[in-house]
C-alpha positions, -999 to +999 in steps of 0.1 A: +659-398-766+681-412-792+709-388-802+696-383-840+660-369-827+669-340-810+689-316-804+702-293-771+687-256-766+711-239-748+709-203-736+741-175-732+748-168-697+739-132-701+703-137-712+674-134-680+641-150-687+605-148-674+575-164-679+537-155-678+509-179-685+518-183-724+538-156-727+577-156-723+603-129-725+641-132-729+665-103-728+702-099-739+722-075-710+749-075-733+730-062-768+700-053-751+677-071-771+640-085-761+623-115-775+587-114-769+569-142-772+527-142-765+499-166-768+527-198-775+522-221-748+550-244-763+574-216-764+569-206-730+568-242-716+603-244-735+612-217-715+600-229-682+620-263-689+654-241-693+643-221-662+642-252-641+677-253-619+688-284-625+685-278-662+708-248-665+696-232-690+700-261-716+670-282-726+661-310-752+636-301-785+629-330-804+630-325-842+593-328-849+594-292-829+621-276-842+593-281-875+571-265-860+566-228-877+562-214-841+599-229-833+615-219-867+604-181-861+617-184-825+648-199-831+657-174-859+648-148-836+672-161-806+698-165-830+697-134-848+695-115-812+727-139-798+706-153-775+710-191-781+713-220-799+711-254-808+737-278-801+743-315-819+744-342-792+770-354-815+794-331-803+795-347-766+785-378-752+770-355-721+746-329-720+767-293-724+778-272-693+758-239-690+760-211-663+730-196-652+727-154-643+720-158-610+726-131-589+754-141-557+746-121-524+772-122-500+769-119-460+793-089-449+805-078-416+777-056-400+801-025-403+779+005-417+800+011-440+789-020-460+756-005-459+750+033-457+754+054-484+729+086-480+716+101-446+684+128-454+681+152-420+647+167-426+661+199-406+628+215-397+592+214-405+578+247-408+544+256-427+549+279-449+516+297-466+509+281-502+528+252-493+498+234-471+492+216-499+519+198-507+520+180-471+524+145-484+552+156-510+579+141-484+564+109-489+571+112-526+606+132-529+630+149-509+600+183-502+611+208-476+583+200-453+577+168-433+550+156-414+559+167-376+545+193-358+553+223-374+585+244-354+598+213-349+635+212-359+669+189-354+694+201-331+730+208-347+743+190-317+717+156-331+729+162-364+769+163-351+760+133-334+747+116-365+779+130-381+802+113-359+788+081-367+793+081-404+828+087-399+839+057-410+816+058-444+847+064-476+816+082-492+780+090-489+757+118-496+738+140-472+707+157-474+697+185-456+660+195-462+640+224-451+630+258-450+656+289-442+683+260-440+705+278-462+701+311-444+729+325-422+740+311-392+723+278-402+741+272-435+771+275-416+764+258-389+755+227-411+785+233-439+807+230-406+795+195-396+806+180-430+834+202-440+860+178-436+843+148-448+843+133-484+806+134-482+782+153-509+758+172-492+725+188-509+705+213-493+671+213-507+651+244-500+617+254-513+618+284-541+604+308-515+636+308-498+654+330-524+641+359-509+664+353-482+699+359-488+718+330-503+755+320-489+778+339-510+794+306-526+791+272-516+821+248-510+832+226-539+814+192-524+778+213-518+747+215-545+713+231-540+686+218-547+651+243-556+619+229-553+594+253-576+556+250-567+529+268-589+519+292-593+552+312-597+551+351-594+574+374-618+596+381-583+603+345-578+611+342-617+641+367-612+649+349-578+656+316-596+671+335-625+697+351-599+701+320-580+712+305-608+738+328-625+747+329-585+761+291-583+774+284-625+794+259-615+780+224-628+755+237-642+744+257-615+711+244-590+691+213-598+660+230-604+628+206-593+592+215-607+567+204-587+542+195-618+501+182-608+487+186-645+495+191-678+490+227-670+516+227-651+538+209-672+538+236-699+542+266-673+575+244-663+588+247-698+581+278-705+603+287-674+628+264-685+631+280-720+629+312-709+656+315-680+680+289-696+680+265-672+705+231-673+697+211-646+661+207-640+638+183-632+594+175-630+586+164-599+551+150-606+530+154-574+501+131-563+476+147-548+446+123-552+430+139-572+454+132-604+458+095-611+441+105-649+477+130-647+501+101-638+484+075-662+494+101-689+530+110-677+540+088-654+531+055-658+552+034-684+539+016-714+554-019-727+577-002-747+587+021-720+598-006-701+617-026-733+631+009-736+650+013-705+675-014-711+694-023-677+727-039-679+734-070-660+742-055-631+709-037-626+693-067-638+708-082-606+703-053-577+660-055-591+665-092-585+677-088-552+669-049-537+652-018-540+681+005-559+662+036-549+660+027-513+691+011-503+718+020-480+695+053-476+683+067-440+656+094-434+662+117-402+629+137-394+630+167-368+618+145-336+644+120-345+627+090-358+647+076-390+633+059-414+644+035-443+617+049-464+597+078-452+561+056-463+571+026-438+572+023-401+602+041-387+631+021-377+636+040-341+646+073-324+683+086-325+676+095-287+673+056-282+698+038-310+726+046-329+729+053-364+748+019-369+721-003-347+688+018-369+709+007-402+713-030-390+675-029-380+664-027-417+690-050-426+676-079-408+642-068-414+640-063-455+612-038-451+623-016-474+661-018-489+647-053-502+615-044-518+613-056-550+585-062-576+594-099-573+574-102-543+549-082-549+513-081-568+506-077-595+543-074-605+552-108-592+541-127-623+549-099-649+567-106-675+586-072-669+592-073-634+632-071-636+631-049-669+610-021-643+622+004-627+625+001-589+595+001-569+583+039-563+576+061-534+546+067-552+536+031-555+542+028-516+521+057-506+493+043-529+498+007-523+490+006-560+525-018-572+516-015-607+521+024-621+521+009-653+496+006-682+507-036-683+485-044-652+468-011-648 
């Protein structure tokens, strides 16, 4: 094209595209700013031409488009959001350099401590009364119970050993969830195996549990966590009342509300008003029975998503892994770990150790790289790295879309 009949589109470095049929989306990571575009096939074929590698990010529009009404609106839009622009071929006799986001993933040493940051020892599975029906909460959060034969339970000598592999980890975060763990000698028992580490550790009990004693104080690097199931009697009200005033510091427990309706939803904040809590959280639970629940409260809307605003960074691990997943383990009573509790399990501590289960999911990508970018519906969304991480709930349902985009 002669120099005087167009002009170069050229696109920051900081802006990530996608493109869906003749719809496009750009978004600023350093403003966080979306531009929509829908139902323009010659915006989003602009789009696709700056998305093409050798292009980097900087295309040709002849001027008989830039006059188009479609292009005007755009290109005020881009500029106005610092986006893009337009460059004179004027100012260079060669097209301009560009750099395109791309995220850079690096091959490191196999050491764990690359990898690993959070080991969850499900200590015991007992079955409690009331509870029965919350069996498939492990498969959705951190819940008390798991899915081996009830009076199963990890040895303190399995968990040392565990231990004693994540030595060299600088930091990492352990979970130990059950019921009665934080009952005496168990609490101790467990405290002891950690005590000199930099680790956090989290012991996640159900809200029956207060009825037991509670350890008179917990050590600066421990946090419980309560899981509250309904309904909820007046006893268990000034339980979790107690436990609270019992552990002030940082804002005492993170307080979990198991939530399966709307119902349930406003009993939770009654509670919440009423006992002052600070650190609380709804757990919603699927139960089959409740998709019409999730619809309502769980899944996200478009401007949900256009809400949520990653930086470039994030922008990067969604590109590339599953932030909820990865450098996480899953240690169940029998011993089989897991990467994530809804996939095949990686192998028994009895036959690997910690390091060789870790490296199995490294070369595998089962579930630390799981990302909507390879999978349906997601795949071709114009979202898929504004989203959240893919969810334990979307793995237990096979259902990759808990959204109202592609629902």
């Amino acid at each position: 094209m002669p120099n005087n009949d167009f002009m170069w589109l050229v696109l920051e470095p900081f802006v990530h595209c996608a493109v869906s049929g003749s719809n496009a989306l750009l978004y600023n990571t350093v403003n966080k700013t979306c531009l929509v575009s829908k139902g323009s096939e010659e915006i989003a074929d602009k789009i696709r031409q700056l998305l093409v590698p050798q292009n980097g990010y900087v295309t040709g529009i002849r001027k008989e488009e830039l006059a188009l009404p479609v292009f005007r609106k755009f290109m005020a839009e881009l500029r106005k959001k610092f986006m893009g622009d337009l460059h004179d071929p004027a100012w260079s006799s060669s097209k301009p350099f560009n750099v395109v986001p791309e995220p850079v993933v690096k091959s490191k040493s196999e050491a764990l401590s690359n990898y690993l940051g959070e080991v969850t020892f499900h200590v015991n599975s007992s079955a409690l009364p009331g509870l029965e029906k919350f069996r498939a909460g492990y498969l959705q959060f951190p819940f008390p119970l798991s899915a081996t034969a009830p009076g199963e339970a990890l040895s303190t000598d399995r968990i040392r050993a565990v231990a004693s592999m994540m030595n060299p980890l600088p930091f990492a975060t352990v979970n130990f969830v059950g019921t009665g763990i934080c009952r005496e000698p168990i609490h101790s028992q467990l405290t002891e195996i950690f005590r000199d580490t930099p680790f956090r550790t989290i012991f996640h009990i159900p809200l029956w549990d207060l009825s037991m004693p509670l350890p008179a104080r917990m050590n600066k690097n421990e946090q419980l966590a309560i899981y509250v199931t309904f309904p909820v009697s007046p006893r268990q009200l000034e339980l979790l009342a107690a436990a609270t005033g019992q552990y002030p510091r940082k804002g005492g427990p993170d307080v979990n509300f198991i939530v399966q309706n709307n119902d349930e939803v406003d009993q939770a904040s009654e509670i919440i008003s009423g006992t002052g809590l600070r650190r609380f959280f709804f757990k919603p639970y699927l139960n089959g029975e409740n998709m019409d629940f999730f619809r309502e409260q769980v899944f996200m809307s478009e401007d949900d998503i256009l809400a949520s605003k990653p930086t470039q960074n994030q922008v990067f691990s969604r590109l590339t892994m599953n932030e909820h997943d990865f450098g996480k383990l899953t240690v169940f009573p029998n011993g089989e770990v897991y990467a994530n509790v809804n996939d095949e399990p990686l192998g028994n501590l009895d036959e690997f150790s910690l390091e060789e289960l870790a490296g199995k999911e490294r070369d595998r990508k089962t579930s630390w790289m799981r990302r909507r970018t390879e999978l349906d519906p997601c795949r071709d969304c114009l979202y898929r790295f504004l989203c959240p991480p893919v969810s334990n709930y979307e793995i237990l349902m096979k259902k990759f879309n808990f959204c109202h985009i592609h629902s």
